[in-house]
C-alpha positions as CSV (number, residue, x, y, z in Angstrom):
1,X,54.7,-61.7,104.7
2,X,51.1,-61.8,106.2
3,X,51.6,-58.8,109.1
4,X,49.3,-56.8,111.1
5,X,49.7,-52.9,111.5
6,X,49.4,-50.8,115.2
7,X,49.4,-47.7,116.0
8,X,53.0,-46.4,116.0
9,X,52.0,-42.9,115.7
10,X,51.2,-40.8,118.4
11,X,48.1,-38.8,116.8
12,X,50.1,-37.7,114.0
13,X,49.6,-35.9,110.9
14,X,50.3,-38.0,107.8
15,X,50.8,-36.8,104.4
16,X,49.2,-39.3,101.9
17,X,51.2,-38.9,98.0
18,X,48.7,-40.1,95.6
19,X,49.8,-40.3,91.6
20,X,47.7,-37.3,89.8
21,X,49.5,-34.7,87.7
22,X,49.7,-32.3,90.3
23,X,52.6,-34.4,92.1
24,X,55.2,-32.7,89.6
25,X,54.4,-29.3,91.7
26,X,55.0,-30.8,94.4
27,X,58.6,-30.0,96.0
28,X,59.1,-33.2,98.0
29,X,61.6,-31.5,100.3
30,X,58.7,-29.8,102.3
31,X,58.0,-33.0,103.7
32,X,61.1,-34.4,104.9
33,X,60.9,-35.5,108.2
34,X,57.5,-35.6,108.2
35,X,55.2,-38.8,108.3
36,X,54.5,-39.8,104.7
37,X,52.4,-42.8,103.2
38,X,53.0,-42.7,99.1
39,X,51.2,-44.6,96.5
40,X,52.4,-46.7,94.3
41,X,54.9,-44.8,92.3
42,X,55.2,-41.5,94.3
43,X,57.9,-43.5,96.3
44,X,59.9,-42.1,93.5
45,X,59.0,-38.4,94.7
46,X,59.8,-39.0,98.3
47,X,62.1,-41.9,98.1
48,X,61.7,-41.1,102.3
49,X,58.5,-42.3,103.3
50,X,58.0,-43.9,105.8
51,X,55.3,-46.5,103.8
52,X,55.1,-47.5,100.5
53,X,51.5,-48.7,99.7
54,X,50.3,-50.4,96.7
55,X,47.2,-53.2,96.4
56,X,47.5,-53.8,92.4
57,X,50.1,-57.5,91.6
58,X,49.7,-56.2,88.4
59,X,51.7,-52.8,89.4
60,X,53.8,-55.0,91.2
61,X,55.5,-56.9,88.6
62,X,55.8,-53.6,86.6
63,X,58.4,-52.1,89.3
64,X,59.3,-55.4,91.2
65,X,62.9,-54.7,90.9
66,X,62.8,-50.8,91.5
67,X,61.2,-51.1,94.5
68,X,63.6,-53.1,96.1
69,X,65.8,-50.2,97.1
70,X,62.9,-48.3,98.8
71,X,63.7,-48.6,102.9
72,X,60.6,-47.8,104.2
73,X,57.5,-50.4,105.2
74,X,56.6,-51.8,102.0
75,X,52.6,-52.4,102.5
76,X,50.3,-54.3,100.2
77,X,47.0,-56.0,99.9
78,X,48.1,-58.0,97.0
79,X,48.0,-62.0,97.7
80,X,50.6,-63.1,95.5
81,X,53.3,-61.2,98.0
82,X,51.4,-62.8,101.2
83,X,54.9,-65.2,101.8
84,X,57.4,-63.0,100.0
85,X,60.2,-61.5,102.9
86,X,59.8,-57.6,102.7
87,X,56.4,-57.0,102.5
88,X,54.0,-56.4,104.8
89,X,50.9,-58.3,103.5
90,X,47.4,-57.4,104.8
91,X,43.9,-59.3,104.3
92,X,41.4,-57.8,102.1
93,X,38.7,-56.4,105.0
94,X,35.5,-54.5,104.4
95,X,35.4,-53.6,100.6
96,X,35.1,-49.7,101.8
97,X,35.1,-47.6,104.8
98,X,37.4,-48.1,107.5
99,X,38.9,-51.4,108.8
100,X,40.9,-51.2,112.2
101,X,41.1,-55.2,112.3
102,X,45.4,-55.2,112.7
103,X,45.2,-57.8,110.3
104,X,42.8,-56.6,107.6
105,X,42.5,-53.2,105.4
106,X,39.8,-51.7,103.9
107,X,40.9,-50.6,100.4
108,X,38.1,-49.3,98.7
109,X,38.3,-48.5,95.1
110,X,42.0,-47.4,94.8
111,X,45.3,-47.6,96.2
112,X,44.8,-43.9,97.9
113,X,42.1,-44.4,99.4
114,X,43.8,-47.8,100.8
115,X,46.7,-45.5,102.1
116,X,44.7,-43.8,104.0
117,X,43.2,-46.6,105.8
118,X,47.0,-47.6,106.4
119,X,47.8,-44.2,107.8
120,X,44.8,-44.1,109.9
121,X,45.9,-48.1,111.1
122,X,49.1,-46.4,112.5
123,X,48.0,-43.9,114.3
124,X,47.3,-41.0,112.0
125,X,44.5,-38.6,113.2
126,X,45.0,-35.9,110.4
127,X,45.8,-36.9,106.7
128,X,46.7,-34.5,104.2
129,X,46.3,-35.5,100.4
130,X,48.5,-34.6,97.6
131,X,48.3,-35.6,94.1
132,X,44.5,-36.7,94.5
133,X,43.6,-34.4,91.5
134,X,40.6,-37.0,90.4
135,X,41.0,-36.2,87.1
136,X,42.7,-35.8,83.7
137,X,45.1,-32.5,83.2
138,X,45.5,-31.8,79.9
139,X,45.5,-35.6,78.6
140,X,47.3,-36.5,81.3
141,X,46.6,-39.1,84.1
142,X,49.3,-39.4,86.5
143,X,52.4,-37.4,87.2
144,X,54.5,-40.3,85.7
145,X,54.2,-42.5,82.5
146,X,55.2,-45.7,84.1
147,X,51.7,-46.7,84.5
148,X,51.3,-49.9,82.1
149,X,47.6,-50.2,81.8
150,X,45.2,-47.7,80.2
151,X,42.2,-46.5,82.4
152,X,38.7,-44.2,81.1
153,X,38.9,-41.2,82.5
154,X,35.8,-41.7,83.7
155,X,36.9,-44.3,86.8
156,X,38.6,-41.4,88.5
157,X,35.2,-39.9,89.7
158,X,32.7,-42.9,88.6
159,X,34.8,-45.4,91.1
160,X,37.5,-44.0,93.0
161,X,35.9,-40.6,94.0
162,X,32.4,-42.7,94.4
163,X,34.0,-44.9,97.0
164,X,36.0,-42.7,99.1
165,X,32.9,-40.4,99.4
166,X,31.2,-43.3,101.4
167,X,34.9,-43.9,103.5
168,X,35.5,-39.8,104.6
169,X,31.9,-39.7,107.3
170,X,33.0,-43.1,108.8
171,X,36.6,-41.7,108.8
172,X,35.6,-38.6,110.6
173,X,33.5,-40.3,113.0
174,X,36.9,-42.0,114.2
175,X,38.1,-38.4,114.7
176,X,39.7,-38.5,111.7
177,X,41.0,-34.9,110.4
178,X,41.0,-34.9,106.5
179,X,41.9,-32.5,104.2
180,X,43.1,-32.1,100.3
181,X,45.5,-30.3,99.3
182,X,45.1,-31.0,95.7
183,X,44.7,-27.6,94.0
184,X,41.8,-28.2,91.3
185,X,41.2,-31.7,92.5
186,X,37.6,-33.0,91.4
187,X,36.8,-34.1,95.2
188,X,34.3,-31.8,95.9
189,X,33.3,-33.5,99.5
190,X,36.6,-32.8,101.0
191,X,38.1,-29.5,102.4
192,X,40.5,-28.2,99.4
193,X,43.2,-26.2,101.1
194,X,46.8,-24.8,100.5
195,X,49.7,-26.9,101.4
196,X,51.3,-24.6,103.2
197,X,48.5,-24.3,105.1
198,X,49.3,-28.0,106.7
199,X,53.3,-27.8,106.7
């Protein structure tokens, strides 16, 4: 249903689970009980989180019935699910940066970078990024082969790097702590740090 998002976080840090390779070195257990936004399919990983984000109908009617079972805020952009019970359905806002608008969200150029904008909505003043890796691992493109549609490798840096590059200043200007803790990643504006690090 068409929802707005507040801050329900107190300053909190949130761990944003994006879908490269490097998820399947993740142990998900390291962030139980912690604040968790995944994309898409890393729900699967941390069938916990506290938000499931996606922006893509298309991804949507690939997992339509899986998803179901997830408990956490289901969060979308996508308009087809603006009347569907379950979802929370937000209005396309500015194409990139960061929209605060309760009612709006800023997704840039891919469903992580939209995450973010949806941790930052509830509260979030550091985010951590796993699984942003940016990049193809050994012919590989995410850390799953659910994905139905077949993408050029080169829209990892050419578009989704491209547009969160322009979203991190603004972000940090809010007082935004971000870091990546994507080992490897291709992001080479962001801080790449260990995980453990930010536990």
């Amino acid at each position: 249903m068409l929802g707005s998002l507040h801050p329900i976080w107190d300053n909190a840090r949130a761990y944003i689970i994006g879908g490269g390779p490097s998820v399947n070195d993740l142990d998900p257990e390291v962030l139980r009980g912690k604040h968790v936004v995944a994309v898409n399919n890393a729900y699967t990983v941390i069938p916990w989180a506290d938000v499931l984000y996606f922006m893509d109908c298309e991804w949507y009617n690939w997992n339509k019935e899986k998803i179901l079972s997830f408990a956490g805020l289901k969060i979308t952009t996508c308009k087809k699910l603006d009347k569907i019970p379950g979802f929370l359905s937000l209005q396309h806002g500015i194409r990139n940066g960061v929209d605060m608008r309760p009612e709006f969200l800023s997704r840039g150029a891919s469903s992580g970078q939209g995450a973010m904008n949806v941790a930052i909505k509830l509260g979030a003043k550091e985010l951590v990024l796993i699984g942003f890796d940016m990049r193809v691992v050994d012919g590989v493109h995410n850390f799953h082969n659910d994905h139905g549609r077949k993408v050029p490798a080169s829209i990892y840096l050419d578009q989704h790097a491209k547009s969160l590059k322009y979203m991190v200043p603004i972000a940090e200007s809010l007082g935004i702590k971000i870091v990546n803790c994507t080992q490897d990643s291709a992001i080479d504006f962001i801080s790449i740090e260990p995980l453990e690090k930010w536990l």
